[in-house]
PyMOL commands that place a pseudoatom at each C-alpha (Angstrom):
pseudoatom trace, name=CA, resn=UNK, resi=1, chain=A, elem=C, hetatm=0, pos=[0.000, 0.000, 0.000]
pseudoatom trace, name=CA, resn=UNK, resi=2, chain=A, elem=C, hetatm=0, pos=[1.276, 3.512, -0.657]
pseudoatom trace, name=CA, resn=UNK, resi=3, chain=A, elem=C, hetatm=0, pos=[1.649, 6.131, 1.476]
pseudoatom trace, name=CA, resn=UNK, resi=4, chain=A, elem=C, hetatm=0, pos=[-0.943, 7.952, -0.450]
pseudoatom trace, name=CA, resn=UNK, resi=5, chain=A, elem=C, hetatm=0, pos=[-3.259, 5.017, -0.008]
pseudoatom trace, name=CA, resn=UNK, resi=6, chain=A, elem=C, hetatm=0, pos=[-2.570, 4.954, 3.711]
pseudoatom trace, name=CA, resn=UNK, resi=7, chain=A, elem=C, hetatm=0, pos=[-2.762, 8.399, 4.516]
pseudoatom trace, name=CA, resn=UNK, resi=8, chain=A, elem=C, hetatm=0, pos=[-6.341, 7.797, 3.222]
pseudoatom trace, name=CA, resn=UNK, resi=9, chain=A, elem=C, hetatm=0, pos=[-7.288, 5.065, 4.515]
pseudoatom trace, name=CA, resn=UNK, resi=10, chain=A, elem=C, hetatm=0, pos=[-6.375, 6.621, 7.984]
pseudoatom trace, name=CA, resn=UNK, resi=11, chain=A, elem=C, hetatm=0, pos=[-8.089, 9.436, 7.222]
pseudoatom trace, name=CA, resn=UNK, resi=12, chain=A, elem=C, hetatm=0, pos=[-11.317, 7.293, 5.713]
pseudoatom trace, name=CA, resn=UNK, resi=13, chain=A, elem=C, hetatm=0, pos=[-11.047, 5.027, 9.627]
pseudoatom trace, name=CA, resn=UNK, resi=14, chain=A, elem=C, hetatm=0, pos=[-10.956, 8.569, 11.392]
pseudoatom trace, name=CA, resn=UNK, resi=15, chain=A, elem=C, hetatm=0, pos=[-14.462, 9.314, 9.844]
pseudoatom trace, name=CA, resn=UNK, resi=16, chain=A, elem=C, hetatm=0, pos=[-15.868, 6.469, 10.562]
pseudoatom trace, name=CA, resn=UNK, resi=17, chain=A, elem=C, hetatm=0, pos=[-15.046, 6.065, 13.916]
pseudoatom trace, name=CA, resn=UNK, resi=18, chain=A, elem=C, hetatm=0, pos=[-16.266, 9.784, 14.737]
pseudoatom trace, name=CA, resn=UNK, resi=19, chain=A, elem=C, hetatm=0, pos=[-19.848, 8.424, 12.873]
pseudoatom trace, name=CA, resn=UNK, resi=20, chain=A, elem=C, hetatm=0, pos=[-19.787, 5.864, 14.839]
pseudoatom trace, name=CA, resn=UNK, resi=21, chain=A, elem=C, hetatm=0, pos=[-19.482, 7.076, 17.935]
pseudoatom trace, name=CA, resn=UNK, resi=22, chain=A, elem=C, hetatm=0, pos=[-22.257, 9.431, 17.401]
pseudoatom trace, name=CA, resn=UNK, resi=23, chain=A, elem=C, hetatm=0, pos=[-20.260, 12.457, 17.271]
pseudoatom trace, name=CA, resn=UNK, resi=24, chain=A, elem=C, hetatm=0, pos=[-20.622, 15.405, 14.090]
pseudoatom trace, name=CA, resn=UNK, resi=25, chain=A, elem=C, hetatm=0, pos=[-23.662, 16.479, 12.690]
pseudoatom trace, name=CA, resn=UNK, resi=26, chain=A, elem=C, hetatm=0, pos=[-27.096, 15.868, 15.206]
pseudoatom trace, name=CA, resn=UNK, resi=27, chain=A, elem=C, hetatm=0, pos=[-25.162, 15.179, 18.004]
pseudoatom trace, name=CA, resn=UNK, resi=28, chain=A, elem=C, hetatm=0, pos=[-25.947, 17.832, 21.718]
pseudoatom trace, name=CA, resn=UNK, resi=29, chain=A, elem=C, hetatm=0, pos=[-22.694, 17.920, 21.993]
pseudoatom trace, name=CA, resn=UNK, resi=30, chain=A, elem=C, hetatm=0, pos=[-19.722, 17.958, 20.289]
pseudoatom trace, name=CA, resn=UNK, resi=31, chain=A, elem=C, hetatm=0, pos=[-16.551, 16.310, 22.137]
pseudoatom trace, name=CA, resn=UNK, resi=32, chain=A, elem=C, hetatm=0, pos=[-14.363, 15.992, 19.464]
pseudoatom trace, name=CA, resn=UNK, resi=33, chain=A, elem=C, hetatm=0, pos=[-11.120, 17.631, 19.888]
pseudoatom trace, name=CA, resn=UNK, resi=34, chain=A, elem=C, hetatm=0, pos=[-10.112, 21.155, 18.387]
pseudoatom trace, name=CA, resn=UNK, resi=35, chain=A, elem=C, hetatm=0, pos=[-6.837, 19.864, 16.619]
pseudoatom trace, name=CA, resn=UNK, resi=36, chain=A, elem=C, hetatm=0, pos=[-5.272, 20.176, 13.346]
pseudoatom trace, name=CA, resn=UNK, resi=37, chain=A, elem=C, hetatm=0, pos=[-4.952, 16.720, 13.648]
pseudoatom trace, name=CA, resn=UNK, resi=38, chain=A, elem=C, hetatm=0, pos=[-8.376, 15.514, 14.399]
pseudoatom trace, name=CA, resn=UNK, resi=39, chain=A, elem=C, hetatm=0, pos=[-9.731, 18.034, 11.803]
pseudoatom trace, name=CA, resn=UNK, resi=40, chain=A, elem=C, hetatm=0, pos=[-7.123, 17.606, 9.163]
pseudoatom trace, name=CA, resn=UNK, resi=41, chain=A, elem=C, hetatm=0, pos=[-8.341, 13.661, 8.841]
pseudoatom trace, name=CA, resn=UNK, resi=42, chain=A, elem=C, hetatm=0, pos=[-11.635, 13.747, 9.952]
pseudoatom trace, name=CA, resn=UNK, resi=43, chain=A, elem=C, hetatm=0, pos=[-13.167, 16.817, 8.020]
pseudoatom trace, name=CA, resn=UNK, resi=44, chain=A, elem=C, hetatm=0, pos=[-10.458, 18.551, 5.558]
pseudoatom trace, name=CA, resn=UNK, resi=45, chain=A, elem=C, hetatm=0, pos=[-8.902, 15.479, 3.964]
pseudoatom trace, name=CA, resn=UNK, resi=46, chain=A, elem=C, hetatm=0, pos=[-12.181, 13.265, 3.343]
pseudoatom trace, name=CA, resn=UNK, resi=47, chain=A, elem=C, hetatm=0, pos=[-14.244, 16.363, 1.938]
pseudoatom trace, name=CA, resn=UNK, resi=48, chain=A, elem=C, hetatm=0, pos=[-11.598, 19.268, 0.475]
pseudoatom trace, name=CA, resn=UNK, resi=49, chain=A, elem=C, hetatm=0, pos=[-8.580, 16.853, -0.246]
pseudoatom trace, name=CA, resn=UNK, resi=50, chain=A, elem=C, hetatm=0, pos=[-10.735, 15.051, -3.493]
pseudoatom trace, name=CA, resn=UNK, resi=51, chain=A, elem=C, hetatm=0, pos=[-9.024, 14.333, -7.083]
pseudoatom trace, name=CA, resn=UNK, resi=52, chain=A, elem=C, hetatm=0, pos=[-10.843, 17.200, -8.363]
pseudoatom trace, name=CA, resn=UNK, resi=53, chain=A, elem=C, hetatm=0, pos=[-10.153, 19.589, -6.079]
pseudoatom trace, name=CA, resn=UNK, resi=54, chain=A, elem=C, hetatm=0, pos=[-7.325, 20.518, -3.252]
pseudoatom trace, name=CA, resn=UNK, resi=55, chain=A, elem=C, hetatm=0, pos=[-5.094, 17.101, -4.094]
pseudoatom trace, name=CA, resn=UNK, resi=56, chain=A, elem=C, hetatm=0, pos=[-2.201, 16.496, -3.797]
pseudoatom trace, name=CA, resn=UNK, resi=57, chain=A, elem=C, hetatm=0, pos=[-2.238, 16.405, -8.166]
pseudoatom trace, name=CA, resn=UNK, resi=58, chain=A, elem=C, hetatm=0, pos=[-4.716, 19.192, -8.987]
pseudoatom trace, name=CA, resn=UNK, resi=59, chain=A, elem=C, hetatm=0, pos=[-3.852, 21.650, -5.313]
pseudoatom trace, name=CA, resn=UNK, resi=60, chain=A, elem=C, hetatm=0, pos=[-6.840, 24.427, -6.955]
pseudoatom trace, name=CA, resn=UNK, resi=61, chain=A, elem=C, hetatm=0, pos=[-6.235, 27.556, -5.851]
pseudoatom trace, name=CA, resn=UNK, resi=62, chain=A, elem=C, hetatm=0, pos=[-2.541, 26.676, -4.744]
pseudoatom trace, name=CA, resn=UNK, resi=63, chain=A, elem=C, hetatm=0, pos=[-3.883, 24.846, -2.186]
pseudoatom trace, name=CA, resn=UNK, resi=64, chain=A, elem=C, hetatm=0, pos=[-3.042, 21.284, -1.184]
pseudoatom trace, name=CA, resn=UNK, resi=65, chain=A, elem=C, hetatm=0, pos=[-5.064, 19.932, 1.665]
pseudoatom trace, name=CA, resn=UNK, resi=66, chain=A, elem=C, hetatm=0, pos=[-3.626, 16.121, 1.150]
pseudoatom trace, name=CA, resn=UNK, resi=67, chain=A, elem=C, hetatm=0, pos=[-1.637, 15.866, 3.665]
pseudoatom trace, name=CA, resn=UNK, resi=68, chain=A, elem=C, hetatm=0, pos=[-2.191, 16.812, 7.006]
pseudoatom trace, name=CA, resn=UNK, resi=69, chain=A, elem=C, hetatm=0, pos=[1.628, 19.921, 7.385]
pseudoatom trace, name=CA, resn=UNK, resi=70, chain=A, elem=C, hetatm=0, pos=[1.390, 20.034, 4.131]
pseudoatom trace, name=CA, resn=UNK, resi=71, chain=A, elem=C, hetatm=0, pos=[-2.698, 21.326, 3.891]
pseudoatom trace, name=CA, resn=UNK, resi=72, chain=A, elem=C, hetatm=0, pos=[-1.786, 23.542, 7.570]
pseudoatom trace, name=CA, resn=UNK, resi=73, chain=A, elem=C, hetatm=0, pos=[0.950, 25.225, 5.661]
pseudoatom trace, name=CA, resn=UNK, resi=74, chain=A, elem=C, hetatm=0, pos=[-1.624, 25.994, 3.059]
pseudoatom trace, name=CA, resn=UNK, resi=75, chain=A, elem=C, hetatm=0, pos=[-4.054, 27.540, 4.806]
pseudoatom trace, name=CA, resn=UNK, resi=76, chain=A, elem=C, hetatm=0, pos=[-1.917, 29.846, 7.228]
pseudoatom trace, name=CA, resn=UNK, resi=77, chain=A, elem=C, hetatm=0, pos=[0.752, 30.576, 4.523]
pseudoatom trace, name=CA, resn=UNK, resi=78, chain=A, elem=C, hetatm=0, pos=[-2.238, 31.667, 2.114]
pseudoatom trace, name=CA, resn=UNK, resi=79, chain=A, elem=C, hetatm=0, pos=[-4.096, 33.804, 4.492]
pseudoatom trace, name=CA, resn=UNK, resi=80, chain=A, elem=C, hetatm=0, pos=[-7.256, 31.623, 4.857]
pseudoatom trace, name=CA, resn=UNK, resi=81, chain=A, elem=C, hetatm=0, pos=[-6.993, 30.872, 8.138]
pseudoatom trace, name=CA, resn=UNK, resi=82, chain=A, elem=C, hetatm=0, pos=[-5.778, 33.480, 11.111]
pseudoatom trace, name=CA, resn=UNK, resi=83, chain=A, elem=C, hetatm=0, pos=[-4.754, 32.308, 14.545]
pseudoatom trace, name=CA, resn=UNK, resi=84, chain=A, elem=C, hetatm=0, pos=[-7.372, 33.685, 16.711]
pseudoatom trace, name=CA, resn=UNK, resi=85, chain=A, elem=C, hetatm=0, pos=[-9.155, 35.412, 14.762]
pseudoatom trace, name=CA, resn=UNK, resi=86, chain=A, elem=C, hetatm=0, pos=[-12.403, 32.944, 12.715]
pseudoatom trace, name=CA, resn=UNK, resi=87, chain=A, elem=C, hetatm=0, pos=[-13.953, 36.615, 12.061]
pseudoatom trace, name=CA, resn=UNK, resi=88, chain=A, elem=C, hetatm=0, pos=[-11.220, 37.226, 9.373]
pseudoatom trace, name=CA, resn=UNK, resi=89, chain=A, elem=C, hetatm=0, pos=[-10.451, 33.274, 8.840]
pseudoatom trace, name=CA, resn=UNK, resi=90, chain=A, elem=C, hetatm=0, pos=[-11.302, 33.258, 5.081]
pseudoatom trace, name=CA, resn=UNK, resi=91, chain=A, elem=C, hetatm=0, pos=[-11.924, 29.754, 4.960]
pseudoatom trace, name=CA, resn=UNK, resi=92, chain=A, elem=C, hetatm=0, pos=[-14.997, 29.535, 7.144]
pseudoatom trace, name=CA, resn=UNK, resi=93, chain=A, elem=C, hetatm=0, pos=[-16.642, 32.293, 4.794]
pseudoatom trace, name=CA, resn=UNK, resi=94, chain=A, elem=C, hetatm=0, pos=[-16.125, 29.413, 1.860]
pseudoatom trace, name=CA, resn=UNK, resi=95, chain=A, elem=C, hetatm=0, pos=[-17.314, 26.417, 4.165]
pseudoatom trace, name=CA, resn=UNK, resi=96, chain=A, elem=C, hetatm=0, pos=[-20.566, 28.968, 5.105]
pseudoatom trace, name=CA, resn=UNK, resi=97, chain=A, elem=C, hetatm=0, pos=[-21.007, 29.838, 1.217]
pseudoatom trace, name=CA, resn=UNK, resi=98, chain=A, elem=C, hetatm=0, pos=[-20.914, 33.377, 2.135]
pseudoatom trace, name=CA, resn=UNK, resi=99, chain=A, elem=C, hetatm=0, pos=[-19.721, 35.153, -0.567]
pseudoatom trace, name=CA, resn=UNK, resi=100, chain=A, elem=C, hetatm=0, pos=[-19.494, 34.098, -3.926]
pseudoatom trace, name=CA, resn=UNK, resi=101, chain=A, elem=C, hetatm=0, pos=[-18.266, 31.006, -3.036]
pseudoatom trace, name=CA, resn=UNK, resi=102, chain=A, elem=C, hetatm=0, pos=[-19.294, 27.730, -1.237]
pseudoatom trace, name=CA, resn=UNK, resi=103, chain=A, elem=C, hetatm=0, pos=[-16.423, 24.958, -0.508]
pseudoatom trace, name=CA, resn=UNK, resi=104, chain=A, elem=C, hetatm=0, pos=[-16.703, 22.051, -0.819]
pseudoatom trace, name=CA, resn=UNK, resi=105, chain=A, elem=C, hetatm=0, pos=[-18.892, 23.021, -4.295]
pseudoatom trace, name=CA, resn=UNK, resi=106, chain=A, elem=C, hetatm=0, pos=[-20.546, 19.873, -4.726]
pseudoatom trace, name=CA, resn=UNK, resi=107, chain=A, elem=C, hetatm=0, pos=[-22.127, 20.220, -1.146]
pseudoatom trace, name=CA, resn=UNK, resi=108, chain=A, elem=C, hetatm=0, pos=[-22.234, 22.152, 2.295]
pseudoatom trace, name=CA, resn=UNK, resi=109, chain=A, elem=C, hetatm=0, pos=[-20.282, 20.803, 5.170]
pseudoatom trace, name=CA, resn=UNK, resi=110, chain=A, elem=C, hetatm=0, pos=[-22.649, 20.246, 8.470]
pseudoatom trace, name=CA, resn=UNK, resi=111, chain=A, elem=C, hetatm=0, pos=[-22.593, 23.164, 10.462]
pseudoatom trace, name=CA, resn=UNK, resi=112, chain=A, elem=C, hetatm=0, pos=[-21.071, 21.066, 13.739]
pseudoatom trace, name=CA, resn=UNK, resi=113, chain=A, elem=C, hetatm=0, pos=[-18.458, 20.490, 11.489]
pseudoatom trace, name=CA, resn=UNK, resi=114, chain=A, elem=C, hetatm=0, pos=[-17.972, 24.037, 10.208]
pseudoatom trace, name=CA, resn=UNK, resi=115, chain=A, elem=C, hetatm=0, pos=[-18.343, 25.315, 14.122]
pseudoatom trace, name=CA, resn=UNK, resi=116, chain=A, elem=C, hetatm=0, pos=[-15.439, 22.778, 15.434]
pseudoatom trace, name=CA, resn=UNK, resi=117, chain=A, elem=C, hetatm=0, pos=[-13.053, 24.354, 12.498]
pseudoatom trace, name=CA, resn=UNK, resi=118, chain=A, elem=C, hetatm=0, pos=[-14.042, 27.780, 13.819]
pseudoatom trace, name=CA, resn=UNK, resi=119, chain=A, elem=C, hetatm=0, pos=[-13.324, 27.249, 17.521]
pseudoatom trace, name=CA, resn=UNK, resi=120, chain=A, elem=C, hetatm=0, pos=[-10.309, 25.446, 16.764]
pseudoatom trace, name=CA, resn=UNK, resi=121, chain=A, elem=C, hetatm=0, pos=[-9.077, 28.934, 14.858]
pseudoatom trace, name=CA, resn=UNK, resi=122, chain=A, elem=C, hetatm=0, pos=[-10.527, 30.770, 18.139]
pseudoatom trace, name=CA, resn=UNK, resi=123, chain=A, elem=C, hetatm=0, pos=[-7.878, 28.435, 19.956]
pseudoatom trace, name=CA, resn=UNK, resi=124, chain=A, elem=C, hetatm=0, pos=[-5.163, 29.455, 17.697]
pseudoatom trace, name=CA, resn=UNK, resi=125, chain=A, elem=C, hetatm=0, pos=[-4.785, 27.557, 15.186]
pseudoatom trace, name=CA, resn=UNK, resi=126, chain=A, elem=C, hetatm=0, pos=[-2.296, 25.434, 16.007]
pseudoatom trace, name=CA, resn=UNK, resi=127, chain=A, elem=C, hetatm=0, pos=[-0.794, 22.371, 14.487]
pseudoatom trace, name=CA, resn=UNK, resi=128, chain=A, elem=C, hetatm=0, pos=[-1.079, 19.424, 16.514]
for i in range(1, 128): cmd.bond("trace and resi %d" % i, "trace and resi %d" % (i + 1))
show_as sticks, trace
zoom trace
């Protein structure tokens, strides 16, 4: 198996386990954890990270979100995400589809999601 391959299967078990532990979108409350890591395999790879889109191949915008440093770099080097500060975070504009944009395109990430991204930029951002 690749490393590719098991990055994404990884990524793929991370899902499933936070489905299956009732965690995400209907849950009262959400106890996953606010961390680059969590988020990065959980949320960012499975949904952003697609052959079409922010690959490691196609990277639209300049922007790879394959792999976990890699996709950080991306999004703090490029000015979509700022430490502290989700108000001016471009990126949760795009997941919200406010502006002329919506990310992912083909559909809108569940708000719980979306909210767990913004607090962990509230937290600063960091990658761990």
């Amino acid at each position: 198996m690749s490393s590719r391959s098991a990055t994404r299967a990884v990524s793929l078990g991370a899902a499933v386990l936070a489905l299956a532990a009732g965690i995400g979108c209907g849950s009262a409350t959400d106890d996953r954890p606010k961390q680059w890591s969590f988020i990065s395999a959980a949320i960012v790879e499975p949904s952003c990270a697609t052959a079409s889109c922010h690959s490691d191949t196609v990277q639209k915008a300049g922007v790879n979100l394959f792999d976990r440093d890699v996709g950080y770099k991306s999004l703090v080097d490029r000015h979509f995400v700022y430490a502290n500060q989700p108000s001016m975070s471009e990126l949760l504009y795009l997941l919200r589809a406010q502006g002329a944009k919506r990310m992912p395109p083909d559909f809108a990430l569940p708000e719980e999601d979306i909210q767990l991204i913004s607090d962990w930029i509230a937290d600063g951002a960091k990658n761990d």
